[in-house]
C-alpha positions in Angstrom: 0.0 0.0 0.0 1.3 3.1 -0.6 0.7 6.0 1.7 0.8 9.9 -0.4 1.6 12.2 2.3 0.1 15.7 2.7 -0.6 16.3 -1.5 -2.4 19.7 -1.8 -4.6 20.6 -4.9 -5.0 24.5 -5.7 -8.3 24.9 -6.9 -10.3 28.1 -7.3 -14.2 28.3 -7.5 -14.9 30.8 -10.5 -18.1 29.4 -11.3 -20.7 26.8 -9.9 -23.9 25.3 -10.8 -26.0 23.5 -8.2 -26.9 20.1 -10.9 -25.7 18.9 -13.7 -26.4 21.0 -16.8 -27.6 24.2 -14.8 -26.2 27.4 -16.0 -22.8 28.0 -14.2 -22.9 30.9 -12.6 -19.7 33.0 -10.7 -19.5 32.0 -6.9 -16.9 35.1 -5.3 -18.2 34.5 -2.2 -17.9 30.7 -2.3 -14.2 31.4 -3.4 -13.3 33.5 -0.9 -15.2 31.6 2.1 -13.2 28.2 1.1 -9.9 29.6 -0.5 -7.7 28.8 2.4 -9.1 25.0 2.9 -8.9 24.6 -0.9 -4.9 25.3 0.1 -4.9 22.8 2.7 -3.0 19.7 2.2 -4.6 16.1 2.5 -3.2 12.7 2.7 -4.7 9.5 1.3 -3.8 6.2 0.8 -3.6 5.0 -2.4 -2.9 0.7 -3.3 -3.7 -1.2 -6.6 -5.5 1.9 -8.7 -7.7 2.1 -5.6 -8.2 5.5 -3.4 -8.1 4.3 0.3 -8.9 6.2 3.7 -8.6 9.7 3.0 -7.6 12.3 6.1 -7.4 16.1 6.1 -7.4 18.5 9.3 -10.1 19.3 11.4 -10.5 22.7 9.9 -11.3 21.1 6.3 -15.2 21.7 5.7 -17.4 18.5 4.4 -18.1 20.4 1.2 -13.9 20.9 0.8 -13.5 17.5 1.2 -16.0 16.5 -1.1 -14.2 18.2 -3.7 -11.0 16.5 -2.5 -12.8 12.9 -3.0 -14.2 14.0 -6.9 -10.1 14.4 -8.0 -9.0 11.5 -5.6 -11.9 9.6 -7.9 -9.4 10.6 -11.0 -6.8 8.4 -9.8 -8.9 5.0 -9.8 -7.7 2.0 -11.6 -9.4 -0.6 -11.8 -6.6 -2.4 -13.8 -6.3 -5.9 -15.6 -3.1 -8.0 -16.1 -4.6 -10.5 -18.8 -6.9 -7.9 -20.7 -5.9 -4.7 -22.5 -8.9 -3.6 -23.5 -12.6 -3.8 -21.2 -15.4 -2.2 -20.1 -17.0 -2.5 -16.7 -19.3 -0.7 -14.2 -17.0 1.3 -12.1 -18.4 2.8 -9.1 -17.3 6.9 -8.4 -18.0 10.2 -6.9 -20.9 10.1 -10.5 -22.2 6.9 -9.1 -21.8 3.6 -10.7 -20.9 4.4 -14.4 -20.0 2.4 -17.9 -16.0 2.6 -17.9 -14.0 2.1 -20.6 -10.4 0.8 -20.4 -7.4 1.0 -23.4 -3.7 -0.3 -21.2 -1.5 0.2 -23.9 2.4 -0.9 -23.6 5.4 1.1 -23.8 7.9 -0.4 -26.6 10.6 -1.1 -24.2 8.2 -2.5 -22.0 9.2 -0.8 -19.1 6.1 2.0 -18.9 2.1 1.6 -19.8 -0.2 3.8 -20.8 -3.5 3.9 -19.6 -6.9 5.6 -21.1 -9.6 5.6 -19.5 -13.2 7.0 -20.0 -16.3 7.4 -18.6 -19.5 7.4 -19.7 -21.5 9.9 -17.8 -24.7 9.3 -19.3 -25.0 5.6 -18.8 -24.7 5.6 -14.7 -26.3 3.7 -12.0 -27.4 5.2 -8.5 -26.4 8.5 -10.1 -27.5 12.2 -8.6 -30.6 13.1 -9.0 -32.7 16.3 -9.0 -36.1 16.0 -7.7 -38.7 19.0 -7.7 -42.2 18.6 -5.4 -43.0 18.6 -1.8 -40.8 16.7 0.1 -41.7 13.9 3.1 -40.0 12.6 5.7 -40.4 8.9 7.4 -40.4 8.1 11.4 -37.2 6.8 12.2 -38.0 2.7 13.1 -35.1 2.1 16.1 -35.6 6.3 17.2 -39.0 5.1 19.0 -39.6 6.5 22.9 -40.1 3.1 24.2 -38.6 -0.3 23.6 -41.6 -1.9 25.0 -45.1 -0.2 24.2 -46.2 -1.7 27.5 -43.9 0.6 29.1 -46.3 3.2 28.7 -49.9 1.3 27.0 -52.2 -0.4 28.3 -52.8 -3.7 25.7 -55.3 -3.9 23.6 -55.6 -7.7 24.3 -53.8 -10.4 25.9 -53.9 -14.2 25.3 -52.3 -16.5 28.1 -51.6 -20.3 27.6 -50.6 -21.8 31.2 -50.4 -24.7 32.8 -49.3 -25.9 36.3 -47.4 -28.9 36.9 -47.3 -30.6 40.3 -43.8 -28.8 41.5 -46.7 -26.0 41.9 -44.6 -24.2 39.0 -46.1 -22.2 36.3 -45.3 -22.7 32.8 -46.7 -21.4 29.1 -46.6 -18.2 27.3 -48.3 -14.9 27.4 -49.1 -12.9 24.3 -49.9 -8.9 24.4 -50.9 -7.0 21.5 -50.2 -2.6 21.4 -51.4 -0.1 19.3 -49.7 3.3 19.4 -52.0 4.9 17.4 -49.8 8.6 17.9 -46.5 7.0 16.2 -48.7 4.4 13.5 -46.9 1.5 15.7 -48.1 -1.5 16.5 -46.6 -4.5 19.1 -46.9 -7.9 20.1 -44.6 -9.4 23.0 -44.7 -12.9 24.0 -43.3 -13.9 26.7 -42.5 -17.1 28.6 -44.5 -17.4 32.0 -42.0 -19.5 33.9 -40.1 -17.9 36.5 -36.6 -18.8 35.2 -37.4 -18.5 31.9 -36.3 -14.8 30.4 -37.1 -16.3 26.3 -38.8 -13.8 24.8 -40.8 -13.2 21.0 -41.1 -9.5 19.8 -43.1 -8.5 16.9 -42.5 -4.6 16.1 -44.3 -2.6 13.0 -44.5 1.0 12.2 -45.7 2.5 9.0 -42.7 5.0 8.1 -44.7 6.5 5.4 -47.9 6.2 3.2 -46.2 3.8 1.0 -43.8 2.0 3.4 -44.3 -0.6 6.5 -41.7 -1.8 8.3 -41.2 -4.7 10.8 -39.1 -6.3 13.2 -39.3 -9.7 14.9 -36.8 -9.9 17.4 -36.8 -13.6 20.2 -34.4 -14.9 22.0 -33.5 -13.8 25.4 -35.2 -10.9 26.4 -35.5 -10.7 22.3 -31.7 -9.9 21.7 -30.7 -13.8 20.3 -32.0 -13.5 16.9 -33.9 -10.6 14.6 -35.2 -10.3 10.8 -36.1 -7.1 9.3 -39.0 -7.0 6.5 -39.9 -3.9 4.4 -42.5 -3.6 2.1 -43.0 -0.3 -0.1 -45.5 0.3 -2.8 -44.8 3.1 -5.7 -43.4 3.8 -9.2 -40.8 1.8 -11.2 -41.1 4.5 -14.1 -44.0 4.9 -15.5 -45.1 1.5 -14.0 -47.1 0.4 -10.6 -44.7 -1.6 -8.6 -43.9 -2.8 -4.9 -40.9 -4.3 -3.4 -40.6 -6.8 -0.7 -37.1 -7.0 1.5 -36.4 -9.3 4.2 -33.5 -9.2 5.6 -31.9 -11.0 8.5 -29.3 -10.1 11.7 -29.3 -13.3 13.1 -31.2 -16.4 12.4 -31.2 -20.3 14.7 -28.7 -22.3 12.5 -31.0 -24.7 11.7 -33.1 -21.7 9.8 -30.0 -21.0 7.9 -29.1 -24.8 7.0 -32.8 -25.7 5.3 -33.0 -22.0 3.8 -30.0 -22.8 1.8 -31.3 -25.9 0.5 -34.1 -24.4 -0.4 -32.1 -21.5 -2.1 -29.9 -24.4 -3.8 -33.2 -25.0 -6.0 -33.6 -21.5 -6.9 -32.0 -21.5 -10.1 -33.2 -24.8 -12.0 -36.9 -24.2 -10.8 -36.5 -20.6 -12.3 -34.9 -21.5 -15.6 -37.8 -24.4 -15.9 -40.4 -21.9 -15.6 -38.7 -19.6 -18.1 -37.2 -17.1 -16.0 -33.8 -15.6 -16.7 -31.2 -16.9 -13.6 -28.1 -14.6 -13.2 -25.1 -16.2 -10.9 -24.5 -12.5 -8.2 -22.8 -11.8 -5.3 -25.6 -9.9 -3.4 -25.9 -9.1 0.1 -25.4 -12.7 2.2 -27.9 -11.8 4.6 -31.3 -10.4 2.4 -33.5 -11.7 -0.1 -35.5 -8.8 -2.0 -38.8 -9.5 -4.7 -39.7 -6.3 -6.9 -43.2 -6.7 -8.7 -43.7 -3.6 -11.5 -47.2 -3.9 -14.0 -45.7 -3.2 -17.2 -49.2 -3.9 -19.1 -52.6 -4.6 -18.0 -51.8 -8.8 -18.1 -47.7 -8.0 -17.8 -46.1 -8.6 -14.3 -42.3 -8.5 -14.1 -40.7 -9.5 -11.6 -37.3 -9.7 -10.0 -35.7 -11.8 -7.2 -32.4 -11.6 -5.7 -31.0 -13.9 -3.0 -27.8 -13.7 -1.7 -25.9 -15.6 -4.7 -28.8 -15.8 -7.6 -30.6 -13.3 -9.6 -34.1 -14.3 -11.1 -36.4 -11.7 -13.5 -39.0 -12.2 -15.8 -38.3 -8.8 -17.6 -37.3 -8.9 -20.7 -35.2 -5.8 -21.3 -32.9 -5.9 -18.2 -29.7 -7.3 -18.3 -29.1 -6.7 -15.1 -31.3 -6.1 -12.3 -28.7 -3.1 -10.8 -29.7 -1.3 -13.9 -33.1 -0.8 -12.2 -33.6 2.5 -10.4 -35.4 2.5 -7.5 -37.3 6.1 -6.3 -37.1 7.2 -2.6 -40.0 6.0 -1.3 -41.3 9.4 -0.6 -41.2 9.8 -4.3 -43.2 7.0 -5.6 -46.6 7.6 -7.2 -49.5 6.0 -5.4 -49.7 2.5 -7.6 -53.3 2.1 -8.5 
């Protein structure tokens, strides 16, 4: 790894535009509030074409730095030793972009050179300028109270109890709660026996008009094991469309051993029912369904599991060349 210490760019703000392709205009004031931290040297490391940690001192604003990260981004490489000439998605400050490579040889062999270009208009997860009102969700882990018993009354409670002839207790106790302030809703159940802390908590809160979320959470005292499911309804385009995530903290082994049989089938039972099966490397611990309507009698659909990728549509290569609005932006799907 190599380590560049303390390189400082000299950059000057004559003109600005708040988005791509807005008129630049001149920014003095900019210029002069940031000259000196424009001045200021930074240090990052830098191993194998790839930009590393980055550091600059305390005084260096997060808009400064910012600009510091879009030239670092100049000096990626994504480099290959058995082609000379590729393309691939490159991920950078523009988002994740079509990148052309040409590695061409010097004739004594002891120097390359290497052209590389970007293709700013064929980007993934790029910026994006959106004009409307704008919405907010409820934060899911910022709620008051762990527990809504804590400070509810339930709205009803189912107990399943037995006694043996030690005179002990045993069975569980369910309790529903309804937070109708916060759009929250709880079930706790809870072993009755004395020395018996396991416990099964069911958590959902509707973030926005168009998004639930939920938590189940058991274990002891709820903290052994926890799955998180999303569900959002909206826009893909032009088309109606909802999107189903489940993903997973921690899961009983014996969960994770028959869910990856199961998964093993994924690809043969998809190709046999005409679907097209891409090999990925998604997240490990998620498995995520988008639905869209493309006709009245057209449903695509999209599946990815931690190693497979399964779609129905018939015009996308890949399913990361799918753009997903904020939720808050979706279109009410009718």
């Amino acid at each position: 790894m190599r380590r560049f210490s303390w390189v400082a760019f000299q950059l000057r703000w004559s003109s600005v535009g708040a988005w791509p392709g807005d008129a630049f205009v001149p920014a003095t004031k900019l210029t002069a509030a940031l000259a000196a931290q424009l001045l200021t040297p930074i240090k990052f490391e830098y191993a194998n074409g790839v930009v590393g940690k980055v550091w600059a001192p305390a005084g260096v604003s997060a808009t400064v730095l910012n600009v510091f990260r879009g030239i670092l981004n100049i000096f990626h490489m994504n480099l290959k030793k058995t082609q000379n000439v590729y393309e691939m998605q490159e991920a950078g400050a523009q988002g994740v972009c079509k990148t052309h490579y040409v590695i061409s040889e010097h004739a004594e062999g002891q120097h390359i050179a290497v052209t590389k270009s970007k293709d700013l208009t064929n980007c993934q997860e790029r910026i994006v300028k959106n004009i409307g009102l704008a919405y907010a969700e409820k934060c899911f882990e910022c709620q008051q109270a762990k527990y809504l018993g804590e400070n509810l009354d339930p709205v009803a409670v189912v107990i399943l109890r037995a006694v043996k002839a030690d005179k002990k207790i045993h069975g569980y106790q369910a309790a529903a709660y309804v937070d109708h302030a916060a759009d929250r809703a709880q079930i706790i159940i809870n072993a009755l026996a004395e020395d018996n802390n396991w416990k099964m908590c069911a958590d959902a809160v509707l973030l926005s008009k168009h998004k639930i979320m939920a938590k189940l959470a058991w274990g002891v005292e709820c903290q052994e094991y926890a799955a998180i499911i999303k569900a959002e309804s909206g826009a893909l385009g032009p088309h109606p469309a909802a999107r189903l995530k489940v993903q997973w903290v921690k899961i009983p082994g014996i969960f994770a051993h028959y869910g990856k049989r199961v998964a093993d089938y994924i690809p043969g039972a998809a190709f046999m029912a005409g679907m097209r099966v891409h090999r990925a490397d998604n997240d490990d611990k998620a498995i995520q369904v988008l639905m869209a309507v493309q006709a009245q009698r057209v449903l695509n659909i999209i599946v990815k599991t931690p190693k497979v990728k399964v779609s129905t549509m018939a015009h996308v290569n890949d399913v990361t060349n799918v753009k997903y609005l904020p939720s808050a932006a979706w279109s009410d799907a009718h």
